[in-house]
C-alpha positions, 0 to 999 in steps of 0.5 A, spaced: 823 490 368 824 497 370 823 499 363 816 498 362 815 501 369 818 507 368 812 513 367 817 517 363 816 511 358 810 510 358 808 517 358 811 516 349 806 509 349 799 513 349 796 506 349 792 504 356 790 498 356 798 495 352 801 500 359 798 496 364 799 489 361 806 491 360 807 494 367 803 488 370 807 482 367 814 486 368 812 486 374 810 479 376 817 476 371 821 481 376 817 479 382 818 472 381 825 473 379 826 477 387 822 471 390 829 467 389 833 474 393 828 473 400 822 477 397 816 474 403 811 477 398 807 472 392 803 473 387 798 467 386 796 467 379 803 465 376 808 459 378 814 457 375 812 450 370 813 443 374 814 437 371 806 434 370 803 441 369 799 441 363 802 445 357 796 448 356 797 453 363 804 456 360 802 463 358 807 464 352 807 470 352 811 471 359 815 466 356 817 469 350 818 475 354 823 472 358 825 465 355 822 461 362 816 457 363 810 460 367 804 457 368 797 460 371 793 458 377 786 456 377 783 462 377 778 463 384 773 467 386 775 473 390 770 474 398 774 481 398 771 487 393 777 491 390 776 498 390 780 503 386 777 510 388 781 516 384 781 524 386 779 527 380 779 534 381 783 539 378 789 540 382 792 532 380 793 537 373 798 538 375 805 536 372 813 537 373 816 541 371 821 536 367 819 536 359 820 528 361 814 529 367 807 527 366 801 530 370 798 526 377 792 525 373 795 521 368 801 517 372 794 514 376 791 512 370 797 508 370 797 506 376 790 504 377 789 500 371 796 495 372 793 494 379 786 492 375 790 487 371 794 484 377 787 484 380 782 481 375 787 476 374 788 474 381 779 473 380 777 480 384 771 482 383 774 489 382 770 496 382 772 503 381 770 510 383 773 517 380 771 523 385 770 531 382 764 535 383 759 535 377 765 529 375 762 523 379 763 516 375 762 509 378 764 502 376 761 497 380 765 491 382 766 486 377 770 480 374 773 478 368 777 481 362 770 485 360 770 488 367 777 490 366 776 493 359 769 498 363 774 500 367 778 502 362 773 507 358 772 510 365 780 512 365 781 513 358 776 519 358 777 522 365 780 529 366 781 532 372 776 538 374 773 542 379 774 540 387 773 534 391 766 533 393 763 535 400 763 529 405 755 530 404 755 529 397 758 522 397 754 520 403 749 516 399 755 512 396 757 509 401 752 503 401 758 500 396 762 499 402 757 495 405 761 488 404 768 486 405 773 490 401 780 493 400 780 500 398 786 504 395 785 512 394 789 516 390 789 523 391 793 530 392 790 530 398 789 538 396 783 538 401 780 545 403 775 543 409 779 536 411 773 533 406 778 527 403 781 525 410 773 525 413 770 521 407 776 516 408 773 515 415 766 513 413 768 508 409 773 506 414 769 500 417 771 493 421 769 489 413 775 494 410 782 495 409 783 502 407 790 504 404 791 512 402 796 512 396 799 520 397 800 522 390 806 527 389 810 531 384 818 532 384 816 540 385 811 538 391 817 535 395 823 539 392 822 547 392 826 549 386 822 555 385 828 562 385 825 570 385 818 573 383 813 566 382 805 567 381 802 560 383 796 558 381 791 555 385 788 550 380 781 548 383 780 555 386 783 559 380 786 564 385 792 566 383 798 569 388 805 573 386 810 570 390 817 571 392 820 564 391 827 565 395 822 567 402 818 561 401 822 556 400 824 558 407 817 555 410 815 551 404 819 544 406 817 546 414 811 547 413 810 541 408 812 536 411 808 539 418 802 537 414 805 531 412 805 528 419 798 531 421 795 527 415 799 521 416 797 521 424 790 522 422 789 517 418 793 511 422 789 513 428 784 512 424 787 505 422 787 508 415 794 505 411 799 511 408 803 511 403 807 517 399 809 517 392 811 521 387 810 521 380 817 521 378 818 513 381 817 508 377 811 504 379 813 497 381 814 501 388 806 503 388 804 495 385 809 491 391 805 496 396 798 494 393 802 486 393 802 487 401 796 490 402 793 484 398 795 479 402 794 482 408 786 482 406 786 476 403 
């Protein structure tokens, strides 16, 4: 299963819509497979063929992928909205430094439209928002393949630009959370005024469950840097000459300082926190979502 989860892999692929096909349904095989070990998390739309099923409901493919028989739920209709909010600004750009790395931008897109696929199946109604100044898209929530396949043309053209927006620039966007949702974020969270973790908290209400996805790459937890470093600020541009050896002194001190504080903000807000790197293979960001899922249902 890993190999088509593994973002190394996908990153040769080049093909959004096959990668989340391919990550989803690796995905689900191995989640049937772990349902066997104790694993308290299932995943409605497929089920292990029984006796009086009907022939028609076995997904083929599944079965020509792992020679046994799936068959699909009736599909339902979702209360919940599914909303996957992705930070856009240009400091997800950044990638590691590993020749076999892809940027955090590019890793999200992954991400999110293998989480759309597991979602449209399940019969969410799924939307969708990216978030940069003057780089603002929406996707309203929708079902089926073609709400799916908007969702994609969205991710296929996005590039990371300029800076999360102000708090107050995104406050006649909030109406969107107005009914029952459960909304991930995806981000950096390279804020400058606290503006992610105060837009969090806005949309932050009794009808939804929140979950902040901090999205990190090897380097961000490793300082491997040695001697003279210029850093680059890539939202600012501002550049600063640097001795590696020095920082890496106050680096892991100071991050996993910052660490803490968000992950205590968000929870004192009743926000869920999960942190990640683009070196993981996704299915750790997919049985999170599994979790969160079900929790909301």
């Amino acid at each position: 299963m890993e190999k088509f989860i593994d973002p190394r892999i996908l990153a040769r692929i080049k093909d959004l819509p096959l990668i989340a096909k391919c990550v989803a349904e690796g995905f689900l095989f191995g989640l049937q497979e772990s349902r066997q070990r104790g694993v308290g998390v299932e995943f409605s739309q497929y089920r292990p063929y029984e006796t009086g099923d009907e022939l028609s409901r076995i997904d083929w493919k599944l079965f020509a992928r792992s020679d046994r028989y799936f068959v699909h739920e009736a599909e339902r209709e979702s209360e919940i909205d599914v909303w996957f909010l992705l930070d856009s600004s240009a400091s997800m750009a950044q990638k590691s430094e590993s020749q076999e790395s892809i940027d955090k931008l590019t890793y999200s897109k992954y991400l999110l439209a293998s989480l759309a696929y597991l979602s449209i199946q399940q019969g969410d109604s799924v939307g969708f928002m990216n978030f940069s100044k003057q780089n603002f898209e929406i996707v309203p929530p929708g079902n089926g393949i073609k709400q799916f396949q908007r969702l994609l043309i969205h991710l296929s053209s996005l590039e990371a630009k300029n800076y999360f927006p102000d708090i107050q620039e995104l406050i006649p966007y909030l109406h969107y959370f107005q009914r029952p949702s459960l909304i991930f974020l995806i981000s950096d969270f390279s804020q400058h005024h606290n503006e992610i973790s105060q837009f969090l908290g806005k949309i932050n209400t009794s009808l939804s469950e929140v979950v902040a996805i901090h999205l990190n790459s090897p380097e961000d937890a490793d300082f491997t840097y040695r001697g003279a470093v210029r850093f680059k600020d890539l939202e600012t541009r501002e550049e600063v000459l640097v001795n590696a050896n020095e920082a890496a002194k106050y680096y892991s001190m100071a991050r996993e300082e910052y660490i803490k504080e968000l992950k205590t903000e968000l929870m004192s807000k009743n926000i869920g926190y999960a942190n990640f790197n683009t070196g993981q293979p996704l299915d750790y960001v997919l049985m999170e979502y599994l979790k969160q899922r079900k929790r909301a249902g």
